[in-house]
C-alpha positions as CSV (number, residue, x, y, z in Angstrom):
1,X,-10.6,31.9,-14.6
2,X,-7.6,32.0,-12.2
3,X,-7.8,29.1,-9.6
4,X,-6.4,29.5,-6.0
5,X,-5.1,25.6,-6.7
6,X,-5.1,23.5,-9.4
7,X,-4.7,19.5,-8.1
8,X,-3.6,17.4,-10.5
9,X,-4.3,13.8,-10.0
10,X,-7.8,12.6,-7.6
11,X,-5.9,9.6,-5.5
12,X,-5.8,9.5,-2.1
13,X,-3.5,12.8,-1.9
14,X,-5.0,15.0,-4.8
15,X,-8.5,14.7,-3.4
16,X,-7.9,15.2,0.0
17,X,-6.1,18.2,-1.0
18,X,-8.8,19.3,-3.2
19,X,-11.4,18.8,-0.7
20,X,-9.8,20.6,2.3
21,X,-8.5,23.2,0.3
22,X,-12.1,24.1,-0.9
23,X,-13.0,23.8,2.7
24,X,-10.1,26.7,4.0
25,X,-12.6,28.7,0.9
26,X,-10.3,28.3,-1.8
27,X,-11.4,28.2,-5.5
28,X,-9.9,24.8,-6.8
29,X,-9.9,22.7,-9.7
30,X,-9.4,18.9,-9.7
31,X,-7.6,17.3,-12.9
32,X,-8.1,13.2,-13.7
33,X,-7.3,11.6,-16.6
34,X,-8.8,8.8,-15.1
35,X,-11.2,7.8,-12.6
36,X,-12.1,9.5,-9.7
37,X,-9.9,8.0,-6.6
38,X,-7.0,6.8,-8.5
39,X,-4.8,3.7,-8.0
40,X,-6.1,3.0,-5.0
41,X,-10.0,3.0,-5.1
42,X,-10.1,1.7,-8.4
43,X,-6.7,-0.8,-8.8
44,X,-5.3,-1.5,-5.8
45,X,-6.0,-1.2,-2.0
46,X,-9.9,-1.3,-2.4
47,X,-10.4,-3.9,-4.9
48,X,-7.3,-6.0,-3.2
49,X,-9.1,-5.7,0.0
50,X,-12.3,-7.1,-1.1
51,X,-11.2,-9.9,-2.8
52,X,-9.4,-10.6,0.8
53,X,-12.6,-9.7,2.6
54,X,-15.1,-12.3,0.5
55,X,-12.8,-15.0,0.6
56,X,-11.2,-14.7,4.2
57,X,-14.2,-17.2,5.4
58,X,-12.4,-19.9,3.2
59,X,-9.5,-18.9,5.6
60,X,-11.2,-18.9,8.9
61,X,-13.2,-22.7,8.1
62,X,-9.5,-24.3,7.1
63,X,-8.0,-23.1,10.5
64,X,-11.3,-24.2,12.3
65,X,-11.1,-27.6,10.6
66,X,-7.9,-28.2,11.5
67,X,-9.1,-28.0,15.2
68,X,-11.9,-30.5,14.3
69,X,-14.5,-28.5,15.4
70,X,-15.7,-27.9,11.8
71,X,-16.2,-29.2,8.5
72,X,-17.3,-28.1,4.7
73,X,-16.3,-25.8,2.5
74,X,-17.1,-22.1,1.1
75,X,-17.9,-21.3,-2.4
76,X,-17.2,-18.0,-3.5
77,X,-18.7,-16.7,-7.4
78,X,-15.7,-15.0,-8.8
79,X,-18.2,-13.6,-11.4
80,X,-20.0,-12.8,-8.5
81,X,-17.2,-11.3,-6.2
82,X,-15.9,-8.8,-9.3
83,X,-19.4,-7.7,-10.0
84,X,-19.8,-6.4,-6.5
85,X,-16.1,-4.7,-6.9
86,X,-17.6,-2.6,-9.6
87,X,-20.8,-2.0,-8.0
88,X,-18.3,-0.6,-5.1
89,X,-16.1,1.5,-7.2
90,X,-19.0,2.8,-9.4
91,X,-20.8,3.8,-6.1
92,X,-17.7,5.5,-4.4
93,X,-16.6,7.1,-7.4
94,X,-20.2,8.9,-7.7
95,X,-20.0,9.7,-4.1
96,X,-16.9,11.5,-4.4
97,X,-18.4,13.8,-7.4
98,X,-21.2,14.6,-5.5
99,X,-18.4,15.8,-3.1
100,X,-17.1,17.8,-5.0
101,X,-19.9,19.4,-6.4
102,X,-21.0,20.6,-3.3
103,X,-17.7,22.2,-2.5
104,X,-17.5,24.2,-5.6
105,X,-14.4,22.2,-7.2
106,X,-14.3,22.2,-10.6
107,X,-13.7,18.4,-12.0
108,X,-11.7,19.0,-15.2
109,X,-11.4,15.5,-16.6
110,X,-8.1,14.9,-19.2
111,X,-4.6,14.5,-19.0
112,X,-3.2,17.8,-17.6
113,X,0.5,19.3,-18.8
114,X,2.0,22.3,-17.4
115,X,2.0,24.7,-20.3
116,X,3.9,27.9,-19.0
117,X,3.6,30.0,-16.2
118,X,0.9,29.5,-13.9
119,X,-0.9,27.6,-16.8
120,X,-2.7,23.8,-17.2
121,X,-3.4,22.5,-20.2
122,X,-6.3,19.6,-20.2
123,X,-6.7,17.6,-23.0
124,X,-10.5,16.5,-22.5
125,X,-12.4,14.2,-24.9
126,X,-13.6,18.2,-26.0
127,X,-10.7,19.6,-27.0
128,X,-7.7,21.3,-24.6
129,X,-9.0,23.5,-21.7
130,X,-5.8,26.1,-20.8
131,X,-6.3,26.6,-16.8
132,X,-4.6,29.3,-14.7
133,X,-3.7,28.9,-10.9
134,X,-1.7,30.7,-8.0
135,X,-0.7,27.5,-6.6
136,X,-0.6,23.7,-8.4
137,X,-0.4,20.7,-6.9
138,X,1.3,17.2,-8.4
139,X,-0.9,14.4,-7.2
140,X,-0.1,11.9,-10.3
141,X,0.5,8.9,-8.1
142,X,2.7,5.8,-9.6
143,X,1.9,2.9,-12.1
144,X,3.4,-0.4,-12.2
145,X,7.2,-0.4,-13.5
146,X,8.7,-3.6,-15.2
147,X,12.2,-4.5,-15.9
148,X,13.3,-5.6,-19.6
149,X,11.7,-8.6,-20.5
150,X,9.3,-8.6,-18.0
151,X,6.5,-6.4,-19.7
152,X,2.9,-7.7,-19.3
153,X,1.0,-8.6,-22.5
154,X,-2.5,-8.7,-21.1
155,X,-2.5,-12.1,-22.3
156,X,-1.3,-14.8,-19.5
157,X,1.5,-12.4,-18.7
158,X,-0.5,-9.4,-16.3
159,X,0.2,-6.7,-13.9
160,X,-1.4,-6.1,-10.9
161,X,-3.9,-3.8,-12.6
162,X,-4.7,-6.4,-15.3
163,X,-4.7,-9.4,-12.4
164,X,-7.7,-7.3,-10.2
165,X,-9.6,-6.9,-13.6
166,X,-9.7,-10.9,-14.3
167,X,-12.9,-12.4,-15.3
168,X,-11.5,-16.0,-14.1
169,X,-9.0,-16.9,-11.4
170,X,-6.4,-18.8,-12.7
171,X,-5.8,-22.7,-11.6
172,X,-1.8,-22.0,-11.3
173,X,-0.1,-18.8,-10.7
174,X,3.2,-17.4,-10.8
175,X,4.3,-14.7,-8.8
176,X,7.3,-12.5,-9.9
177,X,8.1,-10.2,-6.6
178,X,7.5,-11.1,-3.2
179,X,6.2,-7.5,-1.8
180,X,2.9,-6.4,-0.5
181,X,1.2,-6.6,-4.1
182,X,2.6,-9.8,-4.8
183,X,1.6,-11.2,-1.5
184,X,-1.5,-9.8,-1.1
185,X,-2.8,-11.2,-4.4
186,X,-0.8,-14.7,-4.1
187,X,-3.0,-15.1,-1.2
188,X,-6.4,-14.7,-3.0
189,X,-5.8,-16.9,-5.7
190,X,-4.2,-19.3,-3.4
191,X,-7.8,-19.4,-1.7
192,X,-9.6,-20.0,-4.6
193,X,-7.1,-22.7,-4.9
194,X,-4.7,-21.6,-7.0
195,X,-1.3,-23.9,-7.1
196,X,1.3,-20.4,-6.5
197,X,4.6,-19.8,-7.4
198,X,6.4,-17.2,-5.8
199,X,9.9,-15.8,-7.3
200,X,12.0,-12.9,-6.3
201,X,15.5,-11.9,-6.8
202,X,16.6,-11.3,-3.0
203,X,17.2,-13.6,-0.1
204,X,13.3,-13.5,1.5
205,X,10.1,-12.5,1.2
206,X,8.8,-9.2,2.1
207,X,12.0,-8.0,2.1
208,X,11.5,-4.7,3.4
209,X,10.4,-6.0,6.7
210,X,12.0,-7.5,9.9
211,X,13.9,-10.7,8.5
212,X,12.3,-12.4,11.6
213,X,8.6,-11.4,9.6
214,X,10.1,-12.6,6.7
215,X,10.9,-16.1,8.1
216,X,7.2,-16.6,9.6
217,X,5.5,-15.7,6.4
218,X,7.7,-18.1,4.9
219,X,7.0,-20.5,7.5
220,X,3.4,-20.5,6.4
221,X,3.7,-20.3,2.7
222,X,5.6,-23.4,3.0
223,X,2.4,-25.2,5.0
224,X,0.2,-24.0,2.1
225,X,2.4,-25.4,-0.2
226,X,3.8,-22.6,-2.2
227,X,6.8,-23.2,-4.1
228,X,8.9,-20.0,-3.2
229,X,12.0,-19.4,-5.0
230,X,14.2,-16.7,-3.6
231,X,17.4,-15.1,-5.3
232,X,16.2,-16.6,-8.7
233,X,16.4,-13.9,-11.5
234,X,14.0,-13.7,-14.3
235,X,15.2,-12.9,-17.9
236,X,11.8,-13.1,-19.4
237,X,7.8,-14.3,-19.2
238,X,5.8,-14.5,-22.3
239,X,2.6,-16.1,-23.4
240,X,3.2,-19.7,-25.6
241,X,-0.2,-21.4,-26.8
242,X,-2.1,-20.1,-24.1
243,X,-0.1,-20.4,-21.4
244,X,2.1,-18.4,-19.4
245,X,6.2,-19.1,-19.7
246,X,9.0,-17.4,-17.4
247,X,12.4,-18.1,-17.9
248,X,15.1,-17.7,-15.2
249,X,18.7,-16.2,-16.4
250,X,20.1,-19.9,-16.1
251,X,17.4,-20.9,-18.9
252,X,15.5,-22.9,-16.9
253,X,11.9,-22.1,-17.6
254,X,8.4,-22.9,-15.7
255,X,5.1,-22.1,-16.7
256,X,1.6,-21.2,-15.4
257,X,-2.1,-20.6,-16.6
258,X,-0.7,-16.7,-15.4
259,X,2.2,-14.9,-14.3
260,X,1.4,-11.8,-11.9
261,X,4.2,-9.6,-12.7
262,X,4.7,-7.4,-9.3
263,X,8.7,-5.8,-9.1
264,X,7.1,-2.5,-8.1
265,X,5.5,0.5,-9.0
266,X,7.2,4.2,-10.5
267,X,6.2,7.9,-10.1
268,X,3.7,9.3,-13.4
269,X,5.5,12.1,-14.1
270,X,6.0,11.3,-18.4
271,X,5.0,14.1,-20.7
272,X,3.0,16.3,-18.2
273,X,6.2,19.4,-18.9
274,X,7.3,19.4,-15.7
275,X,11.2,19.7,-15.9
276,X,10.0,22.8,-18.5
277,X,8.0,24.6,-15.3
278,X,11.3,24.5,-13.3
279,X,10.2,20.4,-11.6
280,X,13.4,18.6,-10.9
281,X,13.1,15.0,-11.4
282,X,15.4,12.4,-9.9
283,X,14.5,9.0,-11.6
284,X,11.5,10.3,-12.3
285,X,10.3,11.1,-9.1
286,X,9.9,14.8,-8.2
287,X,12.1,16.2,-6.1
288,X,10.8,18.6,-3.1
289,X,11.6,20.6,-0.3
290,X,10.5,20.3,2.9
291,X,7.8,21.7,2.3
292,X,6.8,19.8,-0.4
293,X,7.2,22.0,-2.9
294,X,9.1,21.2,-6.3
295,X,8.9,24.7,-7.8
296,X,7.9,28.2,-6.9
297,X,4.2,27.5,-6.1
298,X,4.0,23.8,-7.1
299,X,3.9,21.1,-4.9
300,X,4.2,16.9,-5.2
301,X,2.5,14.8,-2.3
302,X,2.3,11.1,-2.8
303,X,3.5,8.4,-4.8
304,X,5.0,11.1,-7.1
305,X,7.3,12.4,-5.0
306,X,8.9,8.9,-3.9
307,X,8.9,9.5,-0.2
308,X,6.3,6.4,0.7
309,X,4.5,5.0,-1.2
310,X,1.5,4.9,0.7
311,X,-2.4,6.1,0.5
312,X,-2.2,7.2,3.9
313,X,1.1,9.2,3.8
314,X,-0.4,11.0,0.5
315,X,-3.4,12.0,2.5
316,X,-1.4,13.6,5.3
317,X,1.2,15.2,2.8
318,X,-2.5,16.6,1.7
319,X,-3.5,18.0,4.7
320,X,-0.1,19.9,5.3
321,X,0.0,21.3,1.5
322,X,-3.4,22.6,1.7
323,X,-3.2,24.3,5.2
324,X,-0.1,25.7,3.8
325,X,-1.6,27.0,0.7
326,X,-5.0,28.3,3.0
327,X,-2.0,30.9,5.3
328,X,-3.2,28.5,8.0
329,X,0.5,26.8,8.7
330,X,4.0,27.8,7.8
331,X,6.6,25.7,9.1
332,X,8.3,22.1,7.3
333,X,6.3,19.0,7.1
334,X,6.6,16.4,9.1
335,X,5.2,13.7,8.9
336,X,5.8,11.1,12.7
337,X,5.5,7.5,11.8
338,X,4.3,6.1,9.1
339,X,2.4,2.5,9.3
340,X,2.2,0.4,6.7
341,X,0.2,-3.0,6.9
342,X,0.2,-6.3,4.3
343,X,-3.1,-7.6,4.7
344,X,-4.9,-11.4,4.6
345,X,-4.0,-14.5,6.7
346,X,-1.5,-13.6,8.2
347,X,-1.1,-10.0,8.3
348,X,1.8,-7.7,8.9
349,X,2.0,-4.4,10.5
350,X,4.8,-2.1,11.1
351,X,5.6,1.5,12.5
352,X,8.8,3.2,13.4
353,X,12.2,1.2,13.1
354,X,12.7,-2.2,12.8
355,X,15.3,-3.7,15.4
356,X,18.1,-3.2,12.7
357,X,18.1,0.4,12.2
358,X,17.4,1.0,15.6
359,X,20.4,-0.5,16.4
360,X,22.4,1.4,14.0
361,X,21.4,4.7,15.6
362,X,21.5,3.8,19.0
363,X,23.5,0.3,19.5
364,X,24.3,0.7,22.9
365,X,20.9,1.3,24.6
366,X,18.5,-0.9,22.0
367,X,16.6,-3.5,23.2
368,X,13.7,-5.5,21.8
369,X,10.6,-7.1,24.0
370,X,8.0,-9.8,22.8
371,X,5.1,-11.8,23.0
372,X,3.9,-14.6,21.2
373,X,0.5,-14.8,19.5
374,X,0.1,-18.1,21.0
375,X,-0.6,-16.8,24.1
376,X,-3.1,-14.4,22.5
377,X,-7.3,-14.9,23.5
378,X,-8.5,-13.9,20.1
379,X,-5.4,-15.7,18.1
380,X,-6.9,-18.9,19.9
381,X,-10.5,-18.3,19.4
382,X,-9.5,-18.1,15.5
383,X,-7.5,-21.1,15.6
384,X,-4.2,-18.6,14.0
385,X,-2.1,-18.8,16.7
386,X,1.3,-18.5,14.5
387,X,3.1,-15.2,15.0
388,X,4.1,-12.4,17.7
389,X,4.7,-8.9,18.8
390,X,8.0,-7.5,18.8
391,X,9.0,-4.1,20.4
392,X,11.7,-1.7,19.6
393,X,13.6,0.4,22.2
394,X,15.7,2.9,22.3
395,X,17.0,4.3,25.4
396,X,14.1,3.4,26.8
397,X,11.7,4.4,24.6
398,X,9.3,2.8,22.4
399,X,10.5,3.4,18.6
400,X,8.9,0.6,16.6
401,X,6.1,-1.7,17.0
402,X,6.3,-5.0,14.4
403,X,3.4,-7.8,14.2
404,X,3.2,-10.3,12.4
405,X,-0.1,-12.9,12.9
406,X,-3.8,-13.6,12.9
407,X,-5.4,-9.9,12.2
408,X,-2.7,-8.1,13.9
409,X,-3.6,-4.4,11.3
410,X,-5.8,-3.9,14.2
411,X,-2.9,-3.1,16.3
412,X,-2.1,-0.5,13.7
413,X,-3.4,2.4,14.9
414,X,-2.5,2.1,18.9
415,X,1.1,1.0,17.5
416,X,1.1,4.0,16.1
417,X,0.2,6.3,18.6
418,X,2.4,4.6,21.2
419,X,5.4,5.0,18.5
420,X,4.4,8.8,18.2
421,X,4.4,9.8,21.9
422,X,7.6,7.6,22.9
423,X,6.1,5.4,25.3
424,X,8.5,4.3,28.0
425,X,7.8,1.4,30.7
426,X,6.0,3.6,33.2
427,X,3.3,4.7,30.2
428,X,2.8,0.9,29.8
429,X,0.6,1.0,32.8
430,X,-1.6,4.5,32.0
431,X,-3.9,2.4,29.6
432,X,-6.2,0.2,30.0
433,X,-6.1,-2.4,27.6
434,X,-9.3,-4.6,27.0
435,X,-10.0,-8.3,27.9
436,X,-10.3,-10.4,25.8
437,X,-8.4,-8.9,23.2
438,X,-5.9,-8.8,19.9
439,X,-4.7,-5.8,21.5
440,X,-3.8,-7.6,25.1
441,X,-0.8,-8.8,22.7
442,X,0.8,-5.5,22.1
443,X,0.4,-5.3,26.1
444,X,2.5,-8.5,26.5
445,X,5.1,-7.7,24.3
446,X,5.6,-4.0,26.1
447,X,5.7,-5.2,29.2
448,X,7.8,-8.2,28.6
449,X,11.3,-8.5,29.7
450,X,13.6,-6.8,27.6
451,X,16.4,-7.7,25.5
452,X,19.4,-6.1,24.5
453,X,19.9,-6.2,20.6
């Protein structure tokens, strides 16, 4: 059988594009080596986010205690907590078959390797399975990458897919990376109290974001006691008599019951004959067009083609390739502004440009407005009042949105929107914001006074 689309990969991107493709009435096939959902559902933003959800109550009782208007403690079973992960997974996992099924797609599950013109090759637990399609797409997401001497064991040494799969949490924890991953778990383990270590090789954490977010997350590590080294570089972690030993490049060495080894994740793009179907790769990711497409008739959306890696952005790169496969659009992809969040206590958000590349693409009309979450109803009924809102302008338009604070990844989606359409200071007052509110701070900040940058 010929397919109108083979997918190969079922993350975020690959089954999106499955899905709607079969929807536009075209016969498709879906290809996973793995488990249904990929990185995300099953090792990553899920799991992460309930481990954050179970234990953020530990969270909320510290900041209420600290206002002395409560007291005692929450006890949450690990055991417990990772039994209802799988109980999650199993259950979404099933709902997406059932999906598909009713669609029509045919779930082909093996490792898939273009194998000549318009061909798939599946190696299934069965044997290999040779598919034909008009149209393929790439959906193979990303893994975690390590730098020499910084390969996990599975021991005491673990990356991030080992560290969500832990039966116990460790008592001490070293972080290597200080990025969303790191972050993210550094903060669970520090509520189960964890003593955390945090290393990385530049200047600050979160380095990737405003420096300004950068120094208020480090503000608050430093009040739970985290020991954050910055511009330290690591020459090697191993596991010595069941412990966990990293050594910096001076020699120096500390140890940990674990080290979470987080410097990143690369594109999967090994052994699946790519460059022999006419794929260009550039450090492994795949290059595309903009349209997406990497070949004649074969596309890459998500973490494979190293635009962003994010579960969102493969989803919409989804949408476009299958509308474009279905005749039903025609021009280049594009994709408006991308958010990206780091969640737990606090959280970040961003969308658009930070105040630094705004700046260096329009210096002499950038200017920056704020508010402080102090000031904020809900921050205050939380007791999380630490944070604030910063706005970007250029020429007197709204071109990024950047939070940093108590729940502030519900601002996400309105940031976004306001990014998209270019608010200017007259828009400010065409929406009615609601009282009491996280969102009245996103109010404050655009209609504070403005700064020039």
């Amino acid at each position: 059988m010929t397919y109108d689309l083979i997918v190969i990969g079922s993350g975020p991107g690959g089954f999106d594009c499955a899905v709607e493709a079969a929807e536009y009435g075209l016969k498709v096939a879906l290809v996973e080596k793995d488990f249904l959902g990929g990185t995300c559902l099953n090792r990553g933003c899920i799991p992460t986010k309930l481990w954050l959800g179970a234990t953020s109550a530990i969270d909320e009782l510290h900041n209420q205690a600290k206002m002395k208007v409560a007291s005692g403690e929450v006890n949450i079973d690990f055991a417990a907590l990772q039994g209802r992960v799988q109980k999650h997974l199993v259950g979404t996992r099933k709902a997406m078959a059932m999906q598909l099924k009713k669609l029509g797609i045919d779930l082909v599950e093996g490792f898939g390797k273009l194998s000549g013109e318009g061909k798939v090759d599946v190696e299934t637990e069965d044997g290999t399975v040779t598919l034909e399609y008009k149209n393929l797409v790439i959906a193979s997401g990303s893994k975690p990458i390590f730098f020499p001497g910084l390969e996990p064991d599975g021991d005491c040494v673990l990356d991030s897919n080992m560290f969500l799969s832990m039966e116990t949490m460790p008592t001490s924890l070293i972080v290597v990376g200080a990025g969303f991953i790191g972050l993210e778990m550094a903060q669970v383990a520090h509520r189960f109290g964890a003593k955390v270590t945090v290393i990385d090789a530049m200047d600050r954490v979160a380095p990737l974001e405003d420096p300004e977010v950068s120094k208020a997350l480090r503000s608050t590590f430093k009040r739970w006691k985290w020991d954050v080294q910055l511009e330290k570089r690591v020459s090697g972690v191993k596991t010595v008599d069941g412990k966990a030993v990293l050594t910096f490049d001076t020699r120096d060495k500390i140890e940990a019951d674990a080290v979470l080894v987080a410097v990143g994740r690369g594109p999967v793009t090994s052994d699946m004959g790519l460059e022999e179907a006419g794929v260009t790769l550039e450090f492994n990711k795949i290059a595309v067009d903009e349209t997406l497409q990497a070949a004649p008739n074969i596309y890459a959306i998500g973490d494979v083609n190293g635009i962003i890696q994010l579960a969102h952005a493969a989803a919409h790169q989804a949408h476009y390739v299958a509308a474009r496969i279905a005749g039903k659009i025609d021009g280049d992809y594009a994709s408006g502004p991308v958010p990206s969040v780091l969640y737990g206590a606090p959280e970040v958000m961003r969308v658009g440009l930070l105040e630094n590349e705004a700046f260096l693409m329009d210096h002499e009309n950038c200017e920056t407005s704020r508010a402080q979450m102090a000031a904020n109803p809900m921050a205050q009924a939380h007791a999380a009042t630490q944070g604030f809102v910063k706005v970007v302008w250029s020429s007197g338009k709204v071109v990024g949105v950047t939070a940093v604070g108590h729940d502030v990844s519900r601002l996400t989606t309105p940031a976004t929107m306001i990014v998209q359409q270019g608010w200017t200071k007259d828009d400010v007052y065409g929406t009615i914001f609601p009282h009491p509110s996280l969102d009245e701070s996103l109010l404050q900040a655009l209609k504070a006074e403005k700064k020039s940058v």
